[in-house]
N, C-alpha and C positions, 0 to 999 in steps of 0.2 A: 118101551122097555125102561125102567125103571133105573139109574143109574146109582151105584154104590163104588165107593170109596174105603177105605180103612186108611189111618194114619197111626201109625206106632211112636208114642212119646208125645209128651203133650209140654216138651219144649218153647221155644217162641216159634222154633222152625216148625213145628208140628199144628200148632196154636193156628200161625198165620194160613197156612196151607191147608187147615180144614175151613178156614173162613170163607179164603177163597174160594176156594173146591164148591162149597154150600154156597156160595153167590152166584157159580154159571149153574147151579140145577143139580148138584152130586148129594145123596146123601150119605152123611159123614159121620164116621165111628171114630172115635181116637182111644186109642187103650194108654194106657200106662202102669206102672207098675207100683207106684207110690203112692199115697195117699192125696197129693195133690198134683197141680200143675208147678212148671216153672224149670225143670231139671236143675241146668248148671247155675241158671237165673230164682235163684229162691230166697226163700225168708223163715226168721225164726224170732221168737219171742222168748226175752225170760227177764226174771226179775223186776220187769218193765223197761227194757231193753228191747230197739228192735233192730235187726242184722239185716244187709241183703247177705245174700251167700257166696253170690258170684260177681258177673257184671256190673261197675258201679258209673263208671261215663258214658253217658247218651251224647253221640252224635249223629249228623246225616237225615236230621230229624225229615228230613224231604221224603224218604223211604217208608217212612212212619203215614206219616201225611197222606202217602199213596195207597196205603192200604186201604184208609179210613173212604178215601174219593172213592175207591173200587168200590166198595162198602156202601156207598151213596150216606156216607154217613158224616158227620158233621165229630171233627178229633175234638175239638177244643169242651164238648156236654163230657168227654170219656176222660183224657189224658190233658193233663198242665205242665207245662217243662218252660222254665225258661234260661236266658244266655248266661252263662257264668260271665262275671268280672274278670277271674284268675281262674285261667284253665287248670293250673298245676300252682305250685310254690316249692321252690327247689332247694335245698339245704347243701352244705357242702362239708368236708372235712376239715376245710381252711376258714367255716364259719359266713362264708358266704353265704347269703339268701337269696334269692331270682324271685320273680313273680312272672309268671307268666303270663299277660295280661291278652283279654281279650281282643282289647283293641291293639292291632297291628303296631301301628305309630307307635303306641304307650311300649309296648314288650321292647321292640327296636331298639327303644329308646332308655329303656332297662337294662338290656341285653350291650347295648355301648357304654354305659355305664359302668358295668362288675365285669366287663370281660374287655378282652385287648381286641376284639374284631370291631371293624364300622360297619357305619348303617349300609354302604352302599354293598356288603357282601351280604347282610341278610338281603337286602330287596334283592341283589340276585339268585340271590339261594331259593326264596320263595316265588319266582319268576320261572324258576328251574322246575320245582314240585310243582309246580301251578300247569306245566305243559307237560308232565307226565301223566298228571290226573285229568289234562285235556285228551289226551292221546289215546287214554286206556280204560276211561271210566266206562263209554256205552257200550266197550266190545268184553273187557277181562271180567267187568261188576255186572253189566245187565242183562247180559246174554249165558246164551248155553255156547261151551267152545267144542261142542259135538254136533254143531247143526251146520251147515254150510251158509245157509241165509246168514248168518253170521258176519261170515268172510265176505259177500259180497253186496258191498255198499260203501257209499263214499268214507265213513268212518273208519269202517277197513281200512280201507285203499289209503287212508290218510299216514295211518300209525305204520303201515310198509312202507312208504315213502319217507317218514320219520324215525324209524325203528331204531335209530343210536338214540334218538333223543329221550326213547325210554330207558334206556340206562340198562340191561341186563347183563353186559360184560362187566363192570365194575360192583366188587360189596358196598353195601350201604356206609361202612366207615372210612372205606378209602372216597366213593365220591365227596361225602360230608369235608373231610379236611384238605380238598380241595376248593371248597368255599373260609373255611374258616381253620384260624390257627389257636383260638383257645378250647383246651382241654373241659371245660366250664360246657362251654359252648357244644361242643362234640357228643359230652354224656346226651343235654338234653336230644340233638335232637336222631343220635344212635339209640334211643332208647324207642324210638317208633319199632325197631323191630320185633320186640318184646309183647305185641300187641297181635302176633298172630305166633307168640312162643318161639322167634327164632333167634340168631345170633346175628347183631348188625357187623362181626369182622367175615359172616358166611353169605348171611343174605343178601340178593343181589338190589343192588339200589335204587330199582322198581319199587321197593316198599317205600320209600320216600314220597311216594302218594299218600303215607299216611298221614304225616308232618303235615302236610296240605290240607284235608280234612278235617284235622281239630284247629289247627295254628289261623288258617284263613278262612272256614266255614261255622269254626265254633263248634264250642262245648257246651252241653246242656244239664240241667239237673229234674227229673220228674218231680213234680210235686208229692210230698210223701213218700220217695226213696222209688227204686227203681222196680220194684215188686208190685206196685200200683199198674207200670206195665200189663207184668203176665196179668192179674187179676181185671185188668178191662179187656183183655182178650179171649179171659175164661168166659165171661157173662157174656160176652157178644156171642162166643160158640152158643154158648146155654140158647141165647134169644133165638140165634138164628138155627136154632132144630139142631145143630150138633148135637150128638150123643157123646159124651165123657166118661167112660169106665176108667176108673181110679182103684189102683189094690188088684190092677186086672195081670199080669202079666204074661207077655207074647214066648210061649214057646218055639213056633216056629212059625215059617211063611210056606205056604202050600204051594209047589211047585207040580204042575203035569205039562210032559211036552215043551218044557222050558216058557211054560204061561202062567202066571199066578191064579190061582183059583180061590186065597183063604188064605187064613191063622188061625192056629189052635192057641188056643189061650188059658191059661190056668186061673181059675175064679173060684175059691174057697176050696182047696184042695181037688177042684174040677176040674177036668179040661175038657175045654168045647171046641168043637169047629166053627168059625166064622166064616161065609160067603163071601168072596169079592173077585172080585179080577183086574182090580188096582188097590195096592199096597202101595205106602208113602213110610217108608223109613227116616223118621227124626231120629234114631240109633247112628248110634258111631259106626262110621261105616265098614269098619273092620268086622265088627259084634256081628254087623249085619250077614255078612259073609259067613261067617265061620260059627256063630252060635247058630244064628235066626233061616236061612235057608233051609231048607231040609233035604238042597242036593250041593253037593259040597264044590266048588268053583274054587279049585287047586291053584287057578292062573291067580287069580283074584286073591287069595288069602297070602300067596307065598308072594304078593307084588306088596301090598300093605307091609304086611312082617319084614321086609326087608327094609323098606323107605323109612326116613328117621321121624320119629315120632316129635311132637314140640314138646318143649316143654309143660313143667305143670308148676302144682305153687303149695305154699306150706301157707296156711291162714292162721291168725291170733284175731278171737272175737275178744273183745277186753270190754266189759263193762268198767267205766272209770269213773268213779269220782272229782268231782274237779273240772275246771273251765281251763283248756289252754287256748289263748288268745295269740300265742304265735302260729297257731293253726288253721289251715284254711280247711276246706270241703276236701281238697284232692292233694296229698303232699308227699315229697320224695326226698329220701334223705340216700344221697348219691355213695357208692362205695367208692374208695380209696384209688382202686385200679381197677379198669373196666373191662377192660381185654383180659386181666387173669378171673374177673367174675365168671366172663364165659366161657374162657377154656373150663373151671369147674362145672362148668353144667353142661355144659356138650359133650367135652372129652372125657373129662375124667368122672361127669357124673356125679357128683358130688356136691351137698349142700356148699354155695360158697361162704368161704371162712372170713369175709368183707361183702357180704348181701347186701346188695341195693334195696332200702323198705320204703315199702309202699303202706302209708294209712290214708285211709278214708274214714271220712267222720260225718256220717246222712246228719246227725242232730245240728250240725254248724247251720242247715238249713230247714231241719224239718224236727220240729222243737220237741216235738211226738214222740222222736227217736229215743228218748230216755229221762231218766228222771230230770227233776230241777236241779241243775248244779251237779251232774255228770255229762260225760260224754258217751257214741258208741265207738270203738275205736276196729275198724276192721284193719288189720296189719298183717300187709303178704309180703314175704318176699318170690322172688321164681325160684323153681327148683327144677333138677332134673327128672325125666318122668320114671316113672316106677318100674326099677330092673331086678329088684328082691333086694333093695338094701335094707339096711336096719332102720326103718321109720321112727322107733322109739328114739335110737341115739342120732339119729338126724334131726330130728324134732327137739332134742334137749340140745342139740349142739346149735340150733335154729337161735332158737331160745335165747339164748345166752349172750349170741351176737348180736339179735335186737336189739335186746335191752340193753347191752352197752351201748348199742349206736344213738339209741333213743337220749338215754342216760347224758350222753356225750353234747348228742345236739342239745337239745334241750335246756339241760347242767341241772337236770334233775335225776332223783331217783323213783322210777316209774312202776318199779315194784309195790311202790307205797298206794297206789293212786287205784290198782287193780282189785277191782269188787269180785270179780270171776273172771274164769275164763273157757274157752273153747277152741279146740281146733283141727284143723282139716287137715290133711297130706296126700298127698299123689295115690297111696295106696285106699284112702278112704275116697277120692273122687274117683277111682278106678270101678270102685267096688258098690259107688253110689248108684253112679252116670253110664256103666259100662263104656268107658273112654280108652281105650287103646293107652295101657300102660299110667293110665291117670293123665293122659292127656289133656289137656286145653282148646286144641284147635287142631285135632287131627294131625296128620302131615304136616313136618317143620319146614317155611321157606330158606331153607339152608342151601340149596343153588339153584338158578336162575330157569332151570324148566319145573320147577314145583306149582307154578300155577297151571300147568298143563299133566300134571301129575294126578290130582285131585281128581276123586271120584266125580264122573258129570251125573245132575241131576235123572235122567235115565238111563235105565238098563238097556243095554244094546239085544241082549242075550238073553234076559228074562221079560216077555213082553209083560207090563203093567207093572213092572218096580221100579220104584223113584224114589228120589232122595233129594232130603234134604238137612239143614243141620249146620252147626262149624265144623263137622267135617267133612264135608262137601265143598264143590263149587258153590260158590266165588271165595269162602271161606270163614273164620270164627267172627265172633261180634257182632253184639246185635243187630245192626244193618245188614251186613250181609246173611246174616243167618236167614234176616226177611226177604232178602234179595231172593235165597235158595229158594223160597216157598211159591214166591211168585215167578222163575224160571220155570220150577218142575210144575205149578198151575197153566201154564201156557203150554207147556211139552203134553201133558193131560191133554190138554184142549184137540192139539192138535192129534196125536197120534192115537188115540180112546174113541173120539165120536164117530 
């Protein structure tokens, strides 16, 4: 009998999960709604300008690598990434600069220099993340936490027997300033919580695995910006017999008996029925419930709707004229008071009136990126996700704060320097991505049972619906998003043949 598949969303999570699927012998449909692949992960061109959209630092590159070995395929003919020098480069209101360098020793060694901590509290610090990402990696990252094989194995049995040493009673800001006493210090490395959209004075200090991952494993740059991704992922589907409907969009998922049978799909003001009895939802999984089912899961919708959404982000695509050489690839220009950044976007919702900015600049390395003698300037800060505020004067209030902080750091006027512009907000990634509120990463880790909150890659309840995605297990960013694909391929395997 002939085995089929369908995958909704031709995200990375959607992308990796038809690849695999189509290597153990599935034949694989991905719909999507857009003209092309990539979702949250995309690209645009203007002027001679090129953007990514979304995600811009690759790490974890091992998870990548694992695809390709699944694949029997050889990453290095497809994909080129190599180690950043300077993972970040940090700015400050007092005019400090950080580098954040790749190599351990050198950052340390930075890091004692402009701040009043010594070396021997970083090595403990990093000693500390280093055994929480031993503890947690093969059970919270590479497993499904809905399978019992899970729980038992020495790996388990390990993290039970260690269970303080992950840290989930304490927030990620009170453990950090128990290693270190400068404020310098704390922004950077409070600001890992921001990487799966939550608040390091909420999120429980378990995400200090992140620290770990770029600080001691490294940071990467793809050759040709991060969109070279999706696009080797696209042709690998194309080679290997994937089917891509592009401009297709999923109506709904065909429920009989609580068993999937299909999707009806709208294809040039058509709707068809599609065949399957495994559905793989790259959709947010809220969407997935409450638009895409076609029997309504009251438990399911009103658990989501209640849980705190993560944040999301306000983007400035800025074609710029002009070389700045105080700028690296990945740079941060740190707010004032960090603690009252986040009370504004957690509590009170509201763009903060001292945003921490984020630019990235692909041209620093991939020359491509724009013309001679410009830069591309992608400038985010976080925002709170989309609850019906006024986007327009959020956006000009956005605005206004950047470019003073830019203006400030810099001691230029950066108004001058802007060829065009573009930009994105909570409400238009809401309305792109169907993202829960313009969400970023699903579900915010704002207290300490949030990774057991998280949709698991199978449906308990609807046989043959899976998931995958940031917002799913194990969670957002590119890794893990690939993680989901190859959890719910293994969950396939097992409970389908």
């Amino acid at each position: 009998m002939e085995k089929k598949a369908i995958v909704i969303g031709a995200g990375i999570g959607g992308l990796a999960a038809a690849l695999r699927l189509s290597k153990i012998g599935y034949e694989v449909s991905v719909f999507e709604k857009s003209n092309n692949a990539g979702g949250k992960a995309n690209e645009f061109n203007i002027n001679g300008f090129r953007f990514d959209t979304g995600p811009s630092l690759f790490t974890m590159p091992w998870v990548l690598e694992d695809l390709f070995n699944f694949l029997n395929l050889d990453i290095s003919k497809f994909i080129k990434y190599n180690k950043l020098d300077i993972l970040c480069k940090y700015f400050y209101p007092d005019k400090t600069v950080i580098n954040a360098y790749s190599d351990k020793n050198k950052f340390i060694e930075e890091m004692t220099l402009k701040t009043v901590d010594k070396r021997e509290n970083f090595e403990k610090y990093f000693n500390y993340t280093k055994s929480i990402y031993d503890l947690t990696n093969k059970i919270f990252l590479e497993n499904s936490l809905s399978e019992t094989s899970t729980f038992l194995n020495w790996n388990a049995f390990n993290s039970l027997l260690n269970l303080h040493k992950i840290d989930t009673s304490r927030t990620m800001a009170k453990a950090n300033a128990k290693y270190f006493n400068d404020s310098k210090t704390l922004q950077i490395f409070n600001r890992y919580a921001t990487y799966n959209g939550s608040s390091p004075f909420k999120a429980p200090a378990t995400l200090n695995i992140i620290s770990h991952v770029e600080n001691e494993k490294g940071g990467f740059f793809i050759e040709g910006g991060m969109y070279k991704l999706i696009s080797a992922l696209t042709d690998l589907c194309i080679k290997s017999g994937v089917k891509l409907y592009f401009n297709s969009e999923v109506k709904n998922i065909k429920v009989l008996h609580n068993k999937i049978i299909g999707i009806n799909i709208y294809k040039e003001n058509e709707e068809i029925f599609v065949p399957s009895n495994i559905v793989v939802s790259n959709s947010d999984v809220l969407n997935t419930y409450k638009n895409l089912l076609d029997v309504k899961d009251i438990n399911k919708i009103t658990k989501y709707e209640r849980l705190e959404a993560s944040s999301s982000a306000i983007v400035f695509y800025w074609g710029i004229k002009g070389k700045f050489k105080e700028l690296n690839l990945h740079n941060i220009l740190f707010s004032e008071d960090y603690a009252k950044e986040f009370s504004e976007l957690f509590d009170l919702k509201v763009v903060p009136t001292d945003p921490t900015v984020y630019i990235y600049i692909s041209s620093k390395h991939s020359k491509q990126d724009s013309p001679e003698c410009c830069e591309n300037w992608f400038v985010m800060i976080n925002s709170p996700n989309n609850e019906g505020q006024n986007w327009q004067y959020e956006l000009k209030k956005a605005r206004q704060s950047v470019i003073y902080k830019i203006n400030k750091t810099l001691n230029i006027n950066i108004s001058d320097y802007i060829l065009f512009e573009k930009t994105l907000t909570p409400e238009n990634i809401e309305f792109l991505t169907d993202s829960y509120k313009g969400s970023l990463y699903g579900i915010a880790s704002n207290n300490k049972m949030a990774a057991f909150l998280r949709e698991q890659n199978r449906s308990k309840k609807y046989k043959g619906l899976y998931f995958v995605g940031g917002s799913v297990h194990p969670g957002g960013g590119i890794p893990l998003v690939m993680l989901s694909a190859k959890i719910a391929t293994e969950l396939i395997n097992k409970y389908e043949n």
